[in-house]
Structure formats: C-alpha cells, structure tokens
LUMLUM-664490 format. One line per field, with one value per atom (N, C-alpha, C): residue number from 1; chain; atom name; y, z, x. Coordinates in Angstrom, 1 decimal, padded with zeros to 4 digits. Example, Ala and Ser with C-alpha at 12.3 -4.5 7.8 and 13.67 -1.06 7.14 Angstrom:
pos = (1 / 1 / 1 / 2 / 2 / 2)
unit = (A / A / A / A / A / A)
site = (N / CA / C / N / CA / C)
north = (-005.7 / -004.5 / -003.3 / -002.2 / -001.1 / 000.0)
up = (007.8 / 007.8 / 007.8 / 007.1 / 007.1 / 007.9)
east = (013.2 / 012.3 / 013.2 / 012.8 / 013.7 / 012.9)
END
This chain:
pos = (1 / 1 / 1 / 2 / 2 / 2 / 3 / 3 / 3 / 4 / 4 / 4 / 5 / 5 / 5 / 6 / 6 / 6 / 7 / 7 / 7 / 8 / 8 / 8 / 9 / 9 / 9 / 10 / 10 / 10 / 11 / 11 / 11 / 12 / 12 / 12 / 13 / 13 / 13 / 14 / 14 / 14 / 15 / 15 / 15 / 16 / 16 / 16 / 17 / 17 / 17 / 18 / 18 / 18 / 19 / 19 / 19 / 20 / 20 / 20 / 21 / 21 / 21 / 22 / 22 / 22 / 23 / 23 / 23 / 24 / 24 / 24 / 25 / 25 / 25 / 26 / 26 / 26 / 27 / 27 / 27 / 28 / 28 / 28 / 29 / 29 / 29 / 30 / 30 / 30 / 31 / 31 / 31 / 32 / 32 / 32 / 33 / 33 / 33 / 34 / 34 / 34 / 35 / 35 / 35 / 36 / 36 / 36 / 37 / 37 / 37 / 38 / 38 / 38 / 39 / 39 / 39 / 40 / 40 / 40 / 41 / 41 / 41 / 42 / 42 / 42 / 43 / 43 / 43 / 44 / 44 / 44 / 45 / 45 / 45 / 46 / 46 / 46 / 47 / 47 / 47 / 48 / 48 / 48 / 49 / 49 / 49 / 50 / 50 / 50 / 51 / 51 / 51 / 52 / 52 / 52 / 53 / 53 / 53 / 54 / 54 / 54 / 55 / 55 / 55 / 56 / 56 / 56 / 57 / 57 / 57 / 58 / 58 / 58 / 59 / 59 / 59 / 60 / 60 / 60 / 61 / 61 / 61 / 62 / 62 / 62 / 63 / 63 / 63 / 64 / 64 / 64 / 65 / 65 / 65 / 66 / 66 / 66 / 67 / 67 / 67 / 68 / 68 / 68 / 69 / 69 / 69 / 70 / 70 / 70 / 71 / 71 / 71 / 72 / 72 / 72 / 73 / 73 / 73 / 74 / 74 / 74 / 75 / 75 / 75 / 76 / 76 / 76 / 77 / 77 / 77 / 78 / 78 / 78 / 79 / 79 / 79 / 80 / 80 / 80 / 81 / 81 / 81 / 82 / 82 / 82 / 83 / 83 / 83 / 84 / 84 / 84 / 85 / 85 / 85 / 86 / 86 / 86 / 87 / 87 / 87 / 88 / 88 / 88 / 89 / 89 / 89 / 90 / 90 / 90 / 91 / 91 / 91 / 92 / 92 / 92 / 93 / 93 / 93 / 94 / 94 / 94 / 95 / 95 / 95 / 96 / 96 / 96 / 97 / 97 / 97 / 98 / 98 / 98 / 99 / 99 / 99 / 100 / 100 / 100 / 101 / 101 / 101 / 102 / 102 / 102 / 103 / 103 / 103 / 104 / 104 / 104 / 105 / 105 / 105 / 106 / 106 / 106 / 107 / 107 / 107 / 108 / 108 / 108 / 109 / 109 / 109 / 110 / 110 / 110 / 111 / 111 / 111 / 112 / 112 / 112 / 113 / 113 / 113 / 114 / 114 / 114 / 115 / 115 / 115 / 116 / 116 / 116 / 117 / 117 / 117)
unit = (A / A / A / A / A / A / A / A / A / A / A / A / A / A / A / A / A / A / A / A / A / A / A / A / A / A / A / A / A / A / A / A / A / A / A / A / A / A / A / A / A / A / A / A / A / A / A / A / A / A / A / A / A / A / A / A / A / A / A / A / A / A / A / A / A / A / A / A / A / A / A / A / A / A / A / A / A / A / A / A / A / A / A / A / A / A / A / A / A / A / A / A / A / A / A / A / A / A / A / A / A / A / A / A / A / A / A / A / A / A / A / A / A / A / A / A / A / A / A / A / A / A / A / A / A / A / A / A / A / A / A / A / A / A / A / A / A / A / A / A / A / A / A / A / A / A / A / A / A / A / A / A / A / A / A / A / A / A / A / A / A / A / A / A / A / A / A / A / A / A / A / A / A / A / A / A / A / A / A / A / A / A / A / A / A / A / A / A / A / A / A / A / A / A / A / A / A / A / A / A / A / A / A / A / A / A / A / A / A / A / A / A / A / A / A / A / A / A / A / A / A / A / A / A / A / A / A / A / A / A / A / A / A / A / A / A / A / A / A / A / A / A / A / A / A / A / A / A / A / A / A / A / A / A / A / A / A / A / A / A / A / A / A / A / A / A / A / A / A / A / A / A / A / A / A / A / A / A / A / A / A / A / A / A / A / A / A / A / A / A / A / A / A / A / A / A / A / A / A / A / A / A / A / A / A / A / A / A / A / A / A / A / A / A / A / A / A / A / A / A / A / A / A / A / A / A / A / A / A / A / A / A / A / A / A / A / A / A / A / A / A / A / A / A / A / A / A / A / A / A / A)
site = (N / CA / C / N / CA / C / N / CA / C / N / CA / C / N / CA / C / N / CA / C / N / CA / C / N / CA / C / N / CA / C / N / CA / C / N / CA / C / N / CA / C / N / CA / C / N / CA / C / N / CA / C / N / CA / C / N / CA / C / N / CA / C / N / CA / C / N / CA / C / N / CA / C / N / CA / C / N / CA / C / N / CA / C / N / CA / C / N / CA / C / N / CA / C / N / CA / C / N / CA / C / N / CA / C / N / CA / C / N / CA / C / N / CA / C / N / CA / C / N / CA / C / N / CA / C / N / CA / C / N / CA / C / N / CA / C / N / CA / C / N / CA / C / N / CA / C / N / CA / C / N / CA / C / N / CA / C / N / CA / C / N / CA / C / N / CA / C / N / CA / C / N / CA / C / N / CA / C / N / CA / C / N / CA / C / N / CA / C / N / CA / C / N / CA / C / N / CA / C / N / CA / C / N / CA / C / N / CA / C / N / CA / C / N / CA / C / N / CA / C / N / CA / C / N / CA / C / N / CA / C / N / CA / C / N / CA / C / N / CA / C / N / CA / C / N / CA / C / N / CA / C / N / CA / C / N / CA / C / N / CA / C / N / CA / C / N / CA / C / N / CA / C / N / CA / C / N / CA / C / N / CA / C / N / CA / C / N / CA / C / N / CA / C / N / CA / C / N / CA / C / N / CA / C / N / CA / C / N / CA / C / N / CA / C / N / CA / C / N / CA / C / N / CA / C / N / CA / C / N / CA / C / N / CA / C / N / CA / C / N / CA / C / N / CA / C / N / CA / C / N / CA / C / N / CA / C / N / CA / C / N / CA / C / N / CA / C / N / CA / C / N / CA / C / N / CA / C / N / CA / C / N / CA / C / N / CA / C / N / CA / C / N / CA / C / N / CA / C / N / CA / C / N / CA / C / N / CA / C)
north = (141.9 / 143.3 / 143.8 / 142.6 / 143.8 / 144.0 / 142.9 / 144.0 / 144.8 / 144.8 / 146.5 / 147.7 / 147.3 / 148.1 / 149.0 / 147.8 / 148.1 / 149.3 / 149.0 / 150.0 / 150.9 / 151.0 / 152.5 / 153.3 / 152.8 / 153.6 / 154.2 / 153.2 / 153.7 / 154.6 / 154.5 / 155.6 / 156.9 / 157.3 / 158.1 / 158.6 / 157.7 / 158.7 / 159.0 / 158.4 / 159.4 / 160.7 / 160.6 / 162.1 / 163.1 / 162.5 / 163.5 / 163.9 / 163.0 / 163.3 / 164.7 / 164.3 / 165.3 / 166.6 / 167.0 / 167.8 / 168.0 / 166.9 / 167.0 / 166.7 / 167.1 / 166.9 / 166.4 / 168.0 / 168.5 / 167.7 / 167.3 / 166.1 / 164.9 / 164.2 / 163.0 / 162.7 / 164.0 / 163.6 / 163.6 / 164.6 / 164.5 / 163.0 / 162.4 / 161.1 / 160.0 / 159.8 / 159.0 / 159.2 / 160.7 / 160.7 / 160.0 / 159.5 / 158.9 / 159.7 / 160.3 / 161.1 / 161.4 / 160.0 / 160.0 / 160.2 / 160.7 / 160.9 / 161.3 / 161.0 / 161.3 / 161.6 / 162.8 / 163.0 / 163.5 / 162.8 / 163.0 / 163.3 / 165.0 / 165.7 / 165.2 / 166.0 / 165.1 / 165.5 / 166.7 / 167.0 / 167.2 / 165.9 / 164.9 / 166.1 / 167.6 / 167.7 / 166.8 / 166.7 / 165.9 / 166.5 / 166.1 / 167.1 / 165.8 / 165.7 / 165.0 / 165.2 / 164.5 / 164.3 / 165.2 / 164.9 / 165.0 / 166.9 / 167.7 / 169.0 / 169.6 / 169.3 / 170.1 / 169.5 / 168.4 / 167.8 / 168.2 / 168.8 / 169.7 / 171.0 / 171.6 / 173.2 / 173.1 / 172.0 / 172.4 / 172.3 / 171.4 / 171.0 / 171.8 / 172.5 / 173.6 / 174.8 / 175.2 / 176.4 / 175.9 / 174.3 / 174.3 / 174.3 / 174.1 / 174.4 / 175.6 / 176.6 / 177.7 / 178.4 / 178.2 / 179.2 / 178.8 / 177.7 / 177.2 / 178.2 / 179.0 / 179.9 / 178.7 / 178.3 / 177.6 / 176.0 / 174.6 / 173.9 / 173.4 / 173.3 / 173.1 / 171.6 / 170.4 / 169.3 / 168.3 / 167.4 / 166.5 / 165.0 / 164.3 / 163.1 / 162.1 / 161.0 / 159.6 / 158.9 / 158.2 / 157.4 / 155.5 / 155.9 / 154.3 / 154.2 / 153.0 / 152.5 / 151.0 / 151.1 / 149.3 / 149.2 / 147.9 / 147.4 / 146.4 / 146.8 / 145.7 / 145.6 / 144.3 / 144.5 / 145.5 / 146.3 / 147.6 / 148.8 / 148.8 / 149.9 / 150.2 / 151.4 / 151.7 / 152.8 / 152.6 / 153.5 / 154.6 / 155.4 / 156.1 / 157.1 / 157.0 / 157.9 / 159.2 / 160.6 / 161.4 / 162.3 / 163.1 / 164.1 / 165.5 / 166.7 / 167.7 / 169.0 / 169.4 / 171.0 / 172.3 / 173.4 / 174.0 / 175.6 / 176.6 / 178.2 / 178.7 / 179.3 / 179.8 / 180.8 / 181.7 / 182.7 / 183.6 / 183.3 / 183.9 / 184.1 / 183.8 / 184.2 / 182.5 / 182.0 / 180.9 / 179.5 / 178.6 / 177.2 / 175.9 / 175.2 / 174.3 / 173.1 / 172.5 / 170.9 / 169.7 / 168.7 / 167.7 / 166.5 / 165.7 / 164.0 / 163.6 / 163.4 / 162.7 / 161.4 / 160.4 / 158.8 / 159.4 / 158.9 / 158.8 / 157.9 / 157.0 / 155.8 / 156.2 / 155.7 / 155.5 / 154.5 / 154.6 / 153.1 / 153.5 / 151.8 / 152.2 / 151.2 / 151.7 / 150.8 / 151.0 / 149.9 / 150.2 / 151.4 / 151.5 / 152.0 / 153.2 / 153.8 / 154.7 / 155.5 / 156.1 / 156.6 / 157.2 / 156.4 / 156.9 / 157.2 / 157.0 / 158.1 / 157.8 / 158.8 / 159.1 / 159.8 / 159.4 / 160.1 / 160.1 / 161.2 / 162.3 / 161.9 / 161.1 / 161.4 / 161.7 / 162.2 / 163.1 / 161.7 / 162.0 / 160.9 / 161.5)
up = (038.7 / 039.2 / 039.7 / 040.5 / 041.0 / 039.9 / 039.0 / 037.4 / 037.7 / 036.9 / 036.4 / 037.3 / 038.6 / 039.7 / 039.5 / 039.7 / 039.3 / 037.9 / 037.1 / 035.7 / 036.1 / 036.6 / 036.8 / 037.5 / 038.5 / 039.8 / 039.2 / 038.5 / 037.7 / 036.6 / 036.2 / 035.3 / 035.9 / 037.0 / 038.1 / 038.5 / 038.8 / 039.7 / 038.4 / 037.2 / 036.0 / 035.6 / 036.4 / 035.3 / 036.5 / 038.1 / 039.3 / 038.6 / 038.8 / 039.1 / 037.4 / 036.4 / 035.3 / 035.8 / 036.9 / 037.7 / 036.9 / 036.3 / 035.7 / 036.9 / 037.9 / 038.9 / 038.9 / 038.3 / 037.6 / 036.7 / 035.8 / 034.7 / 035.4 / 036.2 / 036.9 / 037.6 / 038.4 / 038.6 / 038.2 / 036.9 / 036.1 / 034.9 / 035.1 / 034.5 / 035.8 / 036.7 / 037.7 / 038.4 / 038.8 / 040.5 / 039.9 / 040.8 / 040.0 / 041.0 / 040.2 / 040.5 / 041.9 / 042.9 / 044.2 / 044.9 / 044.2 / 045.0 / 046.6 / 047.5 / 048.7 / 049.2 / 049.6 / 049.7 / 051.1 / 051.7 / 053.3 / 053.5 / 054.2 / 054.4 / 055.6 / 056.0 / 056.7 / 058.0 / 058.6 / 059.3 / 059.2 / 058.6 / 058.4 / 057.8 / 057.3 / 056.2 / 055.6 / 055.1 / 054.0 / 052.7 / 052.0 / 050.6 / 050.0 / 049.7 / 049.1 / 047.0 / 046.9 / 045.3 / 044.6 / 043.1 / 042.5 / 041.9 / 042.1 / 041.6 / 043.0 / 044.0 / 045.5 / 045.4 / 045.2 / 045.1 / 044.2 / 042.7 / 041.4 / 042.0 / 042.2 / 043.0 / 043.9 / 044.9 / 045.9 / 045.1 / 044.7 / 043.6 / 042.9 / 041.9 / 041.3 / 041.8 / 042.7 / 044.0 / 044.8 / 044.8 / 045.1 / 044.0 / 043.1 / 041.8 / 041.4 / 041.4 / 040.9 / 041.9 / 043.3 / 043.9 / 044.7 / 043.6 / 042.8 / 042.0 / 042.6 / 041.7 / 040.9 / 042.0 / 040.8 / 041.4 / 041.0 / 041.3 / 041.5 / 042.6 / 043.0 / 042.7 / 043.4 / 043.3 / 043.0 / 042.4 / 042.6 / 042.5 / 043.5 / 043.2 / 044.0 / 042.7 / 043.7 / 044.3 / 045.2 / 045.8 / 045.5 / 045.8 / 045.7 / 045.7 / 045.6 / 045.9 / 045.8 / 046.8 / 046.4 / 046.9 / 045.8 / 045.6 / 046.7 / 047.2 / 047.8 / 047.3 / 047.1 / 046.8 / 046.3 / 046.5 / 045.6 / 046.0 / 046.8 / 047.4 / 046.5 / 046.5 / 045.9 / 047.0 / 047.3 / 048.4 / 047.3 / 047.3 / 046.4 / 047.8 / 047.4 / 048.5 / 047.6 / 047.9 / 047.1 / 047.9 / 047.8 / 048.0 / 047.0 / 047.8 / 047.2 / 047.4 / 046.7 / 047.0 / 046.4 / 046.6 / 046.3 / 046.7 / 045.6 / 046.2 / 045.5 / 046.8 / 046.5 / 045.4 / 045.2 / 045.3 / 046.1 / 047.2 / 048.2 / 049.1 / 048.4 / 048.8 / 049.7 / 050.4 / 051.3 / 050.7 / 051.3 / 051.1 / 051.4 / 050.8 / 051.0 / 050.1 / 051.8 / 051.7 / 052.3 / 051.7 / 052.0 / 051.5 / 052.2 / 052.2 / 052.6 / 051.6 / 051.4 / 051.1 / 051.8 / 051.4 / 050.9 / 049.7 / 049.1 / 048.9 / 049.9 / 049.4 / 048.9 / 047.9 / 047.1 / 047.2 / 047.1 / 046.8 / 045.7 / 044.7 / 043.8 / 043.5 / 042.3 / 042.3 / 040.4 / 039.7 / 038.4 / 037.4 / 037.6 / 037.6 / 037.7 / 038.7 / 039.4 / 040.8 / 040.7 / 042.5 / 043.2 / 044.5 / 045.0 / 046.6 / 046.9 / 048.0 / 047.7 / 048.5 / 048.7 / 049.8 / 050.7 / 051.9 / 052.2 / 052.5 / 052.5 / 053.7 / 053.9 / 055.3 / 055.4 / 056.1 / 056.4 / 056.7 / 055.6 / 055.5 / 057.1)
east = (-030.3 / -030.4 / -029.1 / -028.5 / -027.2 / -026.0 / -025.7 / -025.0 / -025.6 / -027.2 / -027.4 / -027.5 / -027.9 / -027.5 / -025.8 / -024.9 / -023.7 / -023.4 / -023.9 / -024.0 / -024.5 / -025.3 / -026.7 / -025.5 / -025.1 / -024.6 / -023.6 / -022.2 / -021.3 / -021.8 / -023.0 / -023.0 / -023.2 / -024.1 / -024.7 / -022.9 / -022.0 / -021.2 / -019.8 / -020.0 / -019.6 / -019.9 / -021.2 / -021.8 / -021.5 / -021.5 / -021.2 / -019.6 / -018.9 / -017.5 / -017.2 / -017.9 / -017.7 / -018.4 / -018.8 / -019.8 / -021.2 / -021.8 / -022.9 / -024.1 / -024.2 / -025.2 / -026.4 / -026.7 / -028.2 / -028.6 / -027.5 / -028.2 / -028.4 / -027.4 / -027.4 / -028.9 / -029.2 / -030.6 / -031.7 / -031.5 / -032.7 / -033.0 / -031.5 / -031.8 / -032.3 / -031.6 / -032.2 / -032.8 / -033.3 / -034.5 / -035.9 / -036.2 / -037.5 / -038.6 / -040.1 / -040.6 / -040.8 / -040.7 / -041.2 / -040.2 / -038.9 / -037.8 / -037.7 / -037.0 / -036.9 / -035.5 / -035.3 / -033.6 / -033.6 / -032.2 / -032.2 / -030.7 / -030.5 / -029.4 / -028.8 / -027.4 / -026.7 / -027.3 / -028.1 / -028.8 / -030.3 / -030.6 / -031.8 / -033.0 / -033.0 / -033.6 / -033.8 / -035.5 / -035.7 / -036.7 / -036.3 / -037.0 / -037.7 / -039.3 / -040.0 / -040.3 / -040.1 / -040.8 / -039.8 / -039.5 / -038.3 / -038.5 / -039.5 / -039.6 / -039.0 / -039.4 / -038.6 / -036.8 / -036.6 / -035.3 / -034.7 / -035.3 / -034.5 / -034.7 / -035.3 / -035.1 / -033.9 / -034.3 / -032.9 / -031.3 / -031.4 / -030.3 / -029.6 / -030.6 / -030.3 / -029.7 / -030.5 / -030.0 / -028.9 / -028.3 / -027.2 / -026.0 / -026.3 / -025.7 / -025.3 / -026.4 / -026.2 / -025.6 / -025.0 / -024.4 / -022.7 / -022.6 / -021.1 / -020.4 / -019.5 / -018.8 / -017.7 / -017.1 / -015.6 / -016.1 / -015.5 / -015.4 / -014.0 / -013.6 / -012.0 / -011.7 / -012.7 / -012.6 / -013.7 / -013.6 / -014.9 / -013.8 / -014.0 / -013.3 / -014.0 / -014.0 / -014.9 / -013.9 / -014.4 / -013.3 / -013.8 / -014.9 / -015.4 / -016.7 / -017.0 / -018.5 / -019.2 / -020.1 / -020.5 / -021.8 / -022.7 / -023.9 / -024.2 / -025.2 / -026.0 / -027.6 / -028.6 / -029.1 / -029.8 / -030.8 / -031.3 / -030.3 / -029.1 / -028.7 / -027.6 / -027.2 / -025.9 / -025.6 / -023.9 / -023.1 / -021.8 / -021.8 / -020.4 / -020.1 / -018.5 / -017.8 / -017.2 / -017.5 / -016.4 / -016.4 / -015.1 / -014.4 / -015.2 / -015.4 / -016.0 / -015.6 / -015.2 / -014.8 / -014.9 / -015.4 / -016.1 / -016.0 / -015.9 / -015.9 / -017.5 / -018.0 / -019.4 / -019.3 / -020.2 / -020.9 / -020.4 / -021.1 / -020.7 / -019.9 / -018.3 / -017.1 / -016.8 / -018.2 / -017.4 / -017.1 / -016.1 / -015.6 / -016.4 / -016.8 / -017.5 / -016.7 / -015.8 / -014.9 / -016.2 / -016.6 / -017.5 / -016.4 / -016.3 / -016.1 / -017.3 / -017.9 / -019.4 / -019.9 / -020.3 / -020.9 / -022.6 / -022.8 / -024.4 / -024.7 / -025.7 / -026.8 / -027.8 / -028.0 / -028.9 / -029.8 / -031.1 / -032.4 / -032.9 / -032.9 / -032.9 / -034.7 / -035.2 / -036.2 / -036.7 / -036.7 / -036.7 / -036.0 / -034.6 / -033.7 / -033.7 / -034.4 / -034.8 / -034.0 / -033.8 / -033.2 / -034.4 / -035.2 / -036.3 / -036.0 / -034.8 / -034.3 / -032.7 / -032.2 / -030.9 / -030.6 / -029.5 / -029.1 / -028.1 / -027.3 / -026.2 / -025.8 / -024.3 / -023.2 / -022.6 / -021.7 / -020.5 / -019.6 / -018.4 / -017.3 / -016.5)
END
C-alpha cells in the first residue's frame, strides 16, 4: 500500500501543480469525501466538495503560481506542501503556502485538510 500510496499521491499533486484541480478531484475524491478548511469549515460528500471547488476555480482570473514543494506517505496518509498564487475575479490576491493531508482508502481521497504553511 504505501508504493501505491506513493504513486496515487504523485500522481494527485502532478495534475495540481499543471493547475488541473477540478480534474484531480474528480479522479480521486471518493464519493464520501470529507474536506476540512484552514478555519475548520467542513464540506461533506464529493457533490458539495465539486461545487465548492469549482466556484473556487472559476473565480481564478490568472494563475500566477502553483509550485509543489514536497511530500510524504505515512501509512494511508499522504502530506503535499505547495506554494499558491493567485489573481481573482475579483480584482483580489490570493498568496497560500498550503500543507494538504490527504486519507486515503482504496485509492480513494475520503478526507482532506487544508493548513496554513
């Protein structure tokens, strides 16, 4: 498990860093998805977690940066660190140095939670 752990995850933070998000999770959330913000918002089941996603997607005017820095497997967990940067929509800046753990379960992502690097 922890190879393929290791594969899933690398594959997961190839498709972030090409800013393929929206696809990233539509290949790994797994339906019971659970996603927890850096101020502990939490969004249940993978149709509320693609809404939010999307509406954070779509109010991405430019993408200034996306850069991974690292990451590492423990048992079912996977950790990725990246750098994010970002001009809205709506004129404002959005800089995140972001850590994402991931739990994984039959190559699945069934939660995920957002830190502030």
């Amino acid at each position: 498990m922890q190879k393929d752990l290791q594969e899933l995850s690398a594959n997961m933070n190839e498709m972030v860093v090409k800013g393929q998000l929206v696809d990233a999770a539509e290949k790994y959330y797994a339906s019971n998805i659970r996603t927890v913000e850096f101020d502990g918002t939490i969004t249940e089941g993978r149709p509320a977690a693609m809404k939010k996603l999307n509406e954070f997607v779509g109010s991405i005017k430019k993408v200034k940066e996306i850069t991974f820095l690292r990451s590492a497997v423990d048992d079912n967990a996977s950790f990725s660190e990246y750098i994010l940067s970002f001009e809205m929509t709506d004129g404002s800046e959005v800089y995140l140095h972001e850590i994402v753990r991931s739990l994984w379960e039959n190559g699945q992502v069934v939660e995920e939670r957002y830190f502030k690097g």
